[in-house]
GUSELO-425845 format. One record per residue: x, y, z of N, C-alpha, C, O in turn; residue in one letter; chain. Coordinates in steps of 0.05 Angstrom, whole numbers, plus 32768, in hexadecimal, padded with zeros to 4 digits. Example, Ala and Ser with C-alpha at 12.3 -4.5 7.8 and 13.67 -1.06 7.14 Angstrom:
BEGIN
nX:nY:nZ:caX:caY:caZ:cX:cY:cZ:oX:oY:oZ:aa:ch
8108:7F8E:809C:80F6:7FA6:809C:8108:7FBE:809C:811D:7FBE:80A9:A:A
8101:7FD3:808E:8111:7FEB:808F:8102:8001:809D:810C:8017:80A1:S:A
This chain:
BEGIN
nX:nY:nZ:caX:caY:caZ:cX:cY:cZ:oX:oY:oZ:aa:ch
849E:76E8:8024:8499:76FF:8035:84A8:7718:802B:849D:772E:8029:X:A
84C4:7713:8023:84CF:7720:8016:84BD:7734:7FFE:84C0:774D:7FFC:X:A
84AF:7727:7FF0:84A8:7730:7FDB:8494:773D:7FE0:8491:7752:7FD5:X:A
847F:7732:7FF5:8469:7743:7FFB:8473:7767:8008:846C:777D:8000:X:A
8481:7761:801A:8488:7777:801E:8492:7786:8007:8482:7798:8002:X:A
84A5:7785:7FF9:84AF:7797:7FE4:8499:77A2:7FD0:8499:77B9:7FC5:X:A
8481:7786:7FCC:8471:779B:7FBA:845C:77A9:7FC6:8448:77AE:7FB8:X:A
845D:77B5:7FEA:844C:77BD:7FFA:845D:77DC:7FF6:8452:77F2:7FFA:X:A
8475:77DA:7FEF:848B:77F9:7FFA:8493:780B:7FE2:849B:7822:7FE1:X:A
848E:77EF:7FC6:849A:77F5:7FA6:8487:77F8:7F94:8477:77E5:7F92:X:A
8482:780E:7F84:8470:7814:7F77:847A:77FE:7F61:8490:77F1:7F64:X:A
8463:77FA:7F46:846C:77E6:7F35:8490:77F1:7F20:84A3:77E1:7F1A:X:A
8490:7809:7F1C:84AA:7809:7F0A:84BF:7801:7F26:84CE:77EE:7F29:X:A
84BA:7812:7F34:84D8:7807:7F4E:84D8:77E8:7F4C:84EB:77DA:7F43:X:A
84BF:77DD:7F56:84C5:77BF:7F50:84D8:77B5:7F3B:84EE:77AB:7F3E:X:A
84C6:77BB:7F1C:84D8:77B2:7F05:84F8:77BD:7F05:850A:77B1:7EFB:X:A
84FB:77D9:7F13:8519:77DE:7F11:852C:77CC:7F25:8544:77C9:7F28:X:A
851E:77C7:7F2C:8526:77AF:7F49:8529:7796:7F45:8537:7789:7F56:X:A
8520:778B:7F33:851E:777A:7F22:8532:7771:7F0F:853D:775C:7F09:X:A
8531:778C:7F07:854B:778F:7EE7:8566:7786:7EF8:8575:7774:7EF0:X:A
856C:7795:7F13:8587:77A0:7F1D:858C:777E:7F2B:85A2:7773:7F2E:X:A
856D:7772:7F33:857A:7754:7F3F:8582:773E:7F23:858C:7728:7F27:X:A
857D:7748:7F0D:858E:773A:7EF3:85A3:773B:7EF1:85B0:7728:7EE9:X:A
85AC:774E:7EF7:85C9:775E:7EFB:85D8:775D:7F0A:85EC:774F:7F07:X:A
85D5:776E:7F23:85E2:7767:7F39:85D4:775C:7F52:85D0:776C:7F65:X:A
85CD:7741:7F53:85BA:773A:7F6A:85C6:7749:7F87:85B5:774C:7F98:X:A
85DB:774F:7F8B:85E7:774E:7FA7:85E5:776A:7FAE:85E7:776E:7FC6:X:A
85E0:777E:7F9E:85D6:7797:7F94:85B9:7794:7F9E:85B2:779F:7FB3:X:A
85AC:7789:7F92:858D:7786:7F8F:8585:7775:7FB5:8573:777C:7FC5:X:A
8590:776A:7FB7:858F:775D:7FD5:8594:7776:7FE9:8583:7782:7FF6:X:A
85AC:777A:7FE7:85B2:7793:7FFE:859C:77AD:7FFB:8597:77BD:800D:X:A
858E:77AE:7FDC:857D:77C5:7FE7:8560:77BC:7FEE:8551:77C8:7FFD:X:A
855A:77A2:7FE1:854A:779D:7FF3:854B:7791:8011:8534:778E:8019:X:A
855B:778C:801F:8566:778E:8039:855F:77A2:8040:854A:779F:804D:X:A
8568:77BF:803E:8561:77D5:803B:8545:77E3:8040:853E:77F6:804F:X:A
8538:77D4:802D:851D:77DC:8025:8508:77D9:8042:84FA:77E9:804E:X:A
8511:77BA:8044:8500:77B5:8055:8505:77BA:8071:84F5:77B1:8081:X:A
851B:77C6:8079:8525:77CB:808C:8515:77E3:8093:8509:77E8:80A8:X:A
8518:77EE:8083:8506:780A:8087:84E6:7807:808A:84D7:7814:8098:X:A
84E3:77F5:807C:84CB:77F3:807F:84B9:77E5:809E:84A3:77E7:80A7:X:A
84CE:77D9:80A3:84CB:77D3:80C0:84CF:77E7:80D6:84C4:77E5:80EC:X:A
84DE:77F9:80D0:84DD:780A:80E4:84CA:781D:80E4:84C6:782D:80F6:X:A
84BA:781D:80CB:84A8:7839:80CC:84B9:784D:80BF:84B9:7865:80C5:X:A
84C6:7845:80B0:84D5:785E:809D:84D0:786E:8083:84D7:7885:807D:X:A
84BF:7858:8075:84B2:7860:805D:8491:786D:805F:847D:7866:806C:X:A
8497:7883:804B:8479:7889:8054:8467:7882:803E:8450:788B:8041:X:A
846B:7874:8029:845B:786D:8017:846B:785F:8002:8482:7865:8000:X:A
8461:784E:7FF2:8466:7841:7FD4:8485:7854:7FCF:8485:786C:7FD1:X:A
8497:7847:7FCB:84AE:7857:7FC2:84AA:784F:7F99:84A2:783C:7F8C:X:A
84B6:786D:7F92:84B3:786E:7F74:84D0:7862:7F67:84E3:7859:7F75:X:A
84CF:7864:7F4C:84E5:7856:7F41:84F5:786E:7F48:8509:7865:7F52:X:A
84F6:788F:7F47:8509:7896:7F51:8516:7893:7F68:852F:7894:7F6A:X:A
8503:788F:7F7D:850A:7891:7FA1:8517:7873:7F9F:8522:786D:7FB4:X:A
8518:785E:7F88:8520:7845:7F8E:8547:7852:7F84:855C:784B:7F8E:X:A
8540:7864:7F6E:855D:7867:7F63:856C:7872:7F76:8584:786B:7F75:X:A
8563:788C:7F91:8575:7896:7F9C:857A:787F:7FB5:858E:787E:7FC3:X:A
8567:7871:7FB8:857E:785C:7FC8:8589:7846:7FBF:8590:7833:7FCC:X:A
8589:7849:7FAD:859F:7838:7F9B:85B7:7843:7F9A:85CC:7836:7F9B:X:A
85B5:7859:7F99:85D0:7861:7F95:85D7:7869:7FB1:85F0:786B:7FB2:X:A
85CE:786D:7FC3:85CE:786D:7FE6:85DF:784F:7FE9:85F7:784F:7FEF:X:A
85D3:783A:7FE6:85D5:7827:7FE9:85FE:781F:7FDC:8613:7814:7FE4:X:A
85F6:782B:7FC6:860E:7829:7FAE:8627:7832:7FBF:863C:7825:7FC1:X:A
8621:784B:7FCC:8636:785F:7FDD:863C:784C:7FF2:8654:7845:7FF3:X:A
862B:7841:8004:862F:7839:8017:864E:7814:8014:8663:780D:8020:X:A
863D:7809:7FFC:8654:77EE:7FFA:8664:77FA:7FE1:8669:77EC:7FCE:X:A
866B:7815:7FE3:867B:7813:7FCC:8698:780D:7FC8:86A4:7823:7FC9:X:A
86A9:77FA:7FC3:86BE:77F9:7FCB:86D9:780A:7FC6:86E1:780E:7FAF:X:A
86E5:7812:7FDA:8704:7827:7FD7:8712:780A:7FD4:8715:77F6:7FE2:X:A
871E:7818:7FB0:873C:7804:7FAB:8756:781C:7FB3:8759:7833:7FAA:X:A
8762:7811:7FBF:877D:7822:7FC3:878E:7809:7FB7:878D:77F0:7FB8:X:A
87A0:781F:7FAB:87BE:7819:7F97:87D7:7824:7FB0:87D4:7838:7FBE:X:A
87EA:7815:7FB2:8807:781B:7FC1:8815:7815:7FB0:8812:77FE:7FA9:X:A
8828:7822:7FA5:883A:781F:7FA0:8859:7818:7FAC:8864:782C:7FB7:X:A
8868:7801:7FAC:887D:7800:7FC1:888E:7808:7FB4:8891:77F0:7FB0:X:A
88A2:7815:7FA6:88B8:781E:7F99:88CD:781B:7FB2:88D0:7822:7FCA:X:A
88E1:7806:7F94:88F2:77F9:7FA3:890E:7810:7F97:8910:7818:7F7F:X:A
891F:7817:7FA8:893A:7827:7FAA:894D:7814:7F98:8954:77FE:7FA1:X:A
8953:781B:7F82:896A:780D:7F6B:897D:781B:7F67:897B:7831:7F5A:X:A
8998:780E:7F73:89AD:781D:7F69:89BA:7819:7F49:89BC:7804:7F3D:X:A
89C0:7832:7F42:89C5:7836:7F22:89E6:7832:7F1E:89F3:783B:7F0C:X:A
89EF:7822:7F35:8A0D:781E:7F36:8A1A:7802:7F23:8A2E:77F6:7F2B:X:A
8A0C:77F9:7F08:8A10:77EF:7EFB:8A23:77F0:7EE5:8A2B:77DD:7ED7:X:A
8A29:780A:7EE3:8A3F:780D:7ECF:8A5D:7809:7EE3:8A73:7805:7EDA:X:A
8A58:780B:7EF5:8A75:7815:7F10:8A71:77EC:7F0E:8A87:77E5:7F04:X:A
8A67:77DA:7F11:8A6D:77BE:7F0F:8A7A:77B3:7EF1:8A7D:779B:7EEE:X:A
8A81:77C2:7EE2:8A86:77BF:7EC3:8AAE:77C1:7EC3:8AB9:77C7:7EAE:X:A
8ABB:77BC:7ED7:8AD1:77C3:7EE5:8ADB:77AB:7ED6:8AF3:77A4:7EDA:X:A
């Protein structure tokens, strides 16, 4: 079912780019087709999407799970009173 729908919403290159990206990153390729057909159920698409209209939600898609790494640094306070122990 999956598939019928996608090639009802994906012109043939979107398909094949869709294709390439589930070689690659299936979990990528899942969430936009999740995506895809989501819309397509609501009445959102208004025709065959092109290999471009597949790229800007790809990268829609990309924005949305993209992950923030944050770095903390804990810097620890060292006393330099090592020569004053040399007694």
């Amino acid at each position: 079912m999956r598939n019928t729908i996608l090639a009802q919403v994906l012109d043939q290159f979107a398909r094949a780019r869709l294709s390439n990206l589930a070689l690659v990153k299936p979990e990528k390729a899942k969430a936009v087709e999740n995506y895809l057909i989501q819309m397509a159920r609501f009445g959102q698409l208004g025709g065959k999407i092109s290999e471009s209209g597949l790229i800007e939600i790809l990268e829609k898609v990309s924005q949305q799970t993209e992950k923030k790494t944050t770095v903390k640094f804990n810097r620890r306070k060292v006393m330099d009173s090592d020569d004053e122990d040399d007694d």
